[in-house]
N, C-alpha and C positions, 0 to 999 in steps of 0.2 A: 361384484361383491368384494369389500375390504372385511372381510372376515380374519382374525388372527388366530393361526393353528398356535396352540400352546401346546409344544414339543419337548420330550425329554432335556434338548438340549436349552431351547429360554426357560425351564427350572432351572436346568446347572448356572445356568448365566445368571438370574434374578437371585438364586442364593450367595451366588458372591457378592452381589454387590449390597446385599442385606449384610453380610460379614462384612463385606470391604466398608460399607456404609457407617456400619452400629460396630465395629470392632468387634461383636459377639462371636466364639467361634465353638461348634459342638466338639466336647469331644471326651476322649476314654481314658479316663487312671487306672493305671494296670498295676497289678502289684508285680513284683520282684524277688526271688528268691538273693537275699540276703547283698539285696542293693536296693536302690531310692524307688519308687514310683516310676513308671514312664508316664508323659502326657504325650498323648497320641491326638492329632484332630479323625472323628469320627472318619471323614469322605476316604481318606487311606486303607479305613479297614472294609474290605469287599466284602466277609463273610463270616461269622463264627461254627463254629462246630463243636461239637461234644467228640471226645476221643482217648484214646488210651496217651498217657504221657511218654511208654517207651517207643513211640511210633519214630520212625528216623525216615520216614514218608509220610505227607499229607495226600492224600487224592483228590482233589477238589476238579469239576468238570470234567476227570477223566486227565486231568494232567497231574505231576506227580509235582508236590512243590515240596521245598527243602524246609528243615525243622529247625526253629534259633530255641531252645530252652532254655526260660524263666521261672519257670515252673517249682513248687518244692519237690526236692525226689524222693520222698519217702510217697507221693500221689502216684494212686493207679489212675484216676480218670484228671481229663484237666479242658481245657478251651482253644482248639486253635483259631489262631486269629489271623486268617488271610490278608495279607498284606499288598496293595496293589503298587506296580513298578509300571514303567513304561515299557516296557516288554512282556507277553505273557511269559517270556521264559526265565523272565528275572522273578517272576513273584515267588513269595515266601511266605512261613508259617512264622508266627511266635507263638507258641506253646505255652500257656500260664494255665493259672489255679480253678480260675472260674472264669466268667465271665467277669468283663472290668463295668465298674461303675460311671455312669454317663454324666457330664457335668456340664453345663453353657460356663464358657470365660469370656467374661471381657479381658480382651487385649491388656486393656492398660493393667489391670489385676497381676499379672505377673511383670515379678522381680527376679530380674539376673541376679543370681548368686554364685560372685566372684571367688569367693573364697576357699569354694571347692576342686580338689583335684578332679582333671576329668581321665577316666577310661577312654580307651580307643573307640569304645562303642558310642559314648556318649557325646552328643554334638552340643550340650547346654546344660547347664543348672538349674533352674529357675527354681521362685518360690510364690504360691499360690496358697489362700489363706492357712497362712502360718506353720506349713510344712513343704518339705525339697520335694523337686519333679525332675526328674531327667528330662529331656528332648534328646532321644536317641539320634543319633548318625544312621540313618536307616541306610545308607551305602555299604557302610561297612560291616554292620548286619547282614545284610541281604550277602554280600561276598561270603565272609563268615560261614554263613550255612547254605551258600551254596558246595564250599568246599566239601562241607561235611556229606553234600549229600550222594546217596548211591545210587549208584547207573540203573536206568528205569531197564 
């Protein structure tokens, strides 16, 4: 029998090469507490949650992940948005408002924008119809709140 098992992992494989293919690639604009938008690709974020915004722990599977707030702080309730790392014990939260709104890009659609100073946090500018996107530094993010966070 040449039967083909279609396994979790030939999806993960067949959607890259649908992205890699079509340049299309899914993913989340997040707003920002009084900076630009993030553009995140969806496959980064493992999970959302509903949660209180002063939390300085997320618990997701029973591990404690550390908290980056984006969030407005005048909010009681807000979204974490679990962030996946190559370590379970590097993952993290970004903490925003609600949940981010879901978008297809194509690749070529976005424009570097040079002109902007960058934060430490931010690893790019871009601009995507006719408004700025960050592409964070999720390294130094993930550093970031990992300092801040407190011993489980």
């Amino acid at each position: 029998m040449n039967n083909l098992i279609f396994n979790q992992n030939d999806h993960h494989e067949l959607q890259h090469l649908i992205t890699a293919s079509s340049g299309l690639v899914d993913a989340y604009m997040i707003e920002c507490f009084e900076n630009i938008p993030m553009l995140l690709p969806q496959n980064i974020i493992l999970s959302a949650i509903d949660c209180e915004t002063d939390a300085k722990l997320i618990y997701w599977h029973d591990q404690p992940l550390a908290v980056y707030p984006i969030h407005h702080p005048n909010r009681k309730k807000g979204v974490a948005l679990v962030i996946e790392a190559e370590n379970q014990s590097d993952r993290f939260v970004l903490l925003c408002d609600a949940m981010p709104k879901a978008v297809r890009i194509r690749i070529s659609e976005l424009v570097d924008d040079l002109e902007q100073e960058l934060s430490p946090h931010i690893y790019q500018v871009v601009r995507f119809m006719e408004q700025l996107y960050q592409i964070p530094d999720l390294d130094t993010i993930q550093a970031i709140a990992q300092k801040s966070k407190i011993p489980a």
